[in-house]
N, C-alpha and C positions, 0 to 999 in steps of 0.2 A: 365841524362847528355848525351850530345851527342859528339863524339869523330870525329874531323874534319880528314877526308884523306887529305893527302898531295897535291891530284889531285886537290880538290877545291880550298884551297888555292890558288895554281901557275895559275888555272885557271885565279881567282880575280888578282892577280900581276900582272900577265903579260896581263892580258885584253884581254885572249885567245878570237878570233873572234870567233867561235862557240861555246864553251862551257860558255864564262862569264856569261851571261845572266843566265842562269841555276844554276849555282854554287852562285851568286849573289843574287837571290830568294832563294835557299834552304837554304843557313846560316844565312840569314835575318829570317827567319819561324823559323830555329831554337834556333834562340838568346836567347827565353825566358825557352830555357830547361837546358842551361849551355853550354857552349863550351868548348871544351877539347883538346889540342894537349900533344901529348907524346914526347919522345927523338928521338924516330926516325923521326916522322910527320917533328919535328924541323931541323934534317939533311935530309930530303930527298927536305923541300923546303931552307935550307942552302946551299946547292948544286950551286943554282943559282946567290948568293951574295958572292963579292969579301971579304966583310968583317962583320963581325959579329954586327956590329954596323948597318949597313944597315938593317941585316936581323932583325934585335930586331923593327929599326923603323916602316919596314913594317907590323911588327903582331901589332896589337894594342891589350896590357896586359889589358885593360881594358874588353875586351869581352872575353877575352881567358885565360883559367887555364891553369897551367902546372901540368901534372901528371905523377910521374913517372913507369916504368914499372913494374910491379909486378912480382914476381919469377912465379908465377902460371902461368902468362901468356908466361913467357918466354918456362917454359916446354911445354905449351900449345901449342906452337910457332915449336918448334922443332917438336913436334909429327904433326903437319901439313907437317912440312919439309920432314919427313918420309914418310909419304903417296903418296905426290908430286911425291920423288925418286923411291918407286916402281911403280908408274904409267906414270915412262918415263922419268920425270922431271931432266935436267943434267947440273943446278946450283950446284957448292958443298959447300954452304954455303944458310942458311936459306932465304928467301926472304923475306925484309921489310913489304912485306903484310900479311906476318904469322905473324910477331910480332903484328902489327897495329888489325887485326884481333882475337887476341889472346889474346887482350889489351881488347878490347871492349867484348869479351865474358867472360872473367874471371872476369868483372866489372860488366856486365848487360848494358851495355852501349849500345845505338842505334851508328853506324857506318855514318855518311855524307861521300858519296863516290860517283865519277861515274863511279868507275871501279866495280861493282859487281860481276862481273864473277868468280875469284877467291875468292871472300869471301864467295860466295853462295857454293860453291865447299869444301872449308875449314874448314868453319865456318856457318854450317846451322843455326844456331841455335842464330846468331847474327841480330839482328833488323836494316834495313840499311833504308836509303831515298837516293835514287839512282834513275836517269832516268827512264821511265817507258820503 
């Protein structure tokens, strides 16, 4: 299964002029492995819709599971958070992408993202299809 970042989505919504195109082929490619969004994925591209009803029509439930976040990953999540803060990091609450990331490594799950930077940083060990 592959576990959709929040970036491709909004990418696809909003018909971002540089990134659609990219994010439009990699979730196309990955259709046939499963798609996966979590609770955060769900509030980070709810952010953008006035009301909950929009956001529902935008995700089409037909390609996309919902999964919920697993305690392993939550702890998983937090101790990312830790490492962040002694290397500087001066959020003081954990960052959506420890969860998302945390999600996809306590599952086995491949990550669809084009944010890599901090997953490869957090989460070596998570399998992503990200920009080259």
């Amino acid at each position: 299964m592959v576990l959709v970042d929040a970036n491709v989505l909004l990418d696809i919504i909003t018909a971002d002029p540089v990134w659609f195109e990219w994010s439009a082929k990699a979730l196309e490619k990955a259709l046939g492995k499963g798609l996966v969004i979590n609770p955060v994925v769900y509030a980070e591209v709810g952010a953008g819709f006035r009301k909950e009803t929009e956001l529902e029509a935008a995700l089409d439930w037909t390609v996309f599971d919902r999964l919920e976040l697993p305690y392993a990953a939550a702890f998983r999540a937090g101790q990312a958070y830790v490492q962040y803060r002694r290397q500087g990091g001066n959020r003081r609450s954990p960052l959506p992408d420890f969860f998302i990331g945390a999600h996809a490594e306590a599952t086995g799950m491949t990550l669809l993202t084009r944010d890599a930077v901090r997953y490869r940083s957090y989460f070596p060990k998570v399998r992503l299809i990200c920009p080259d």
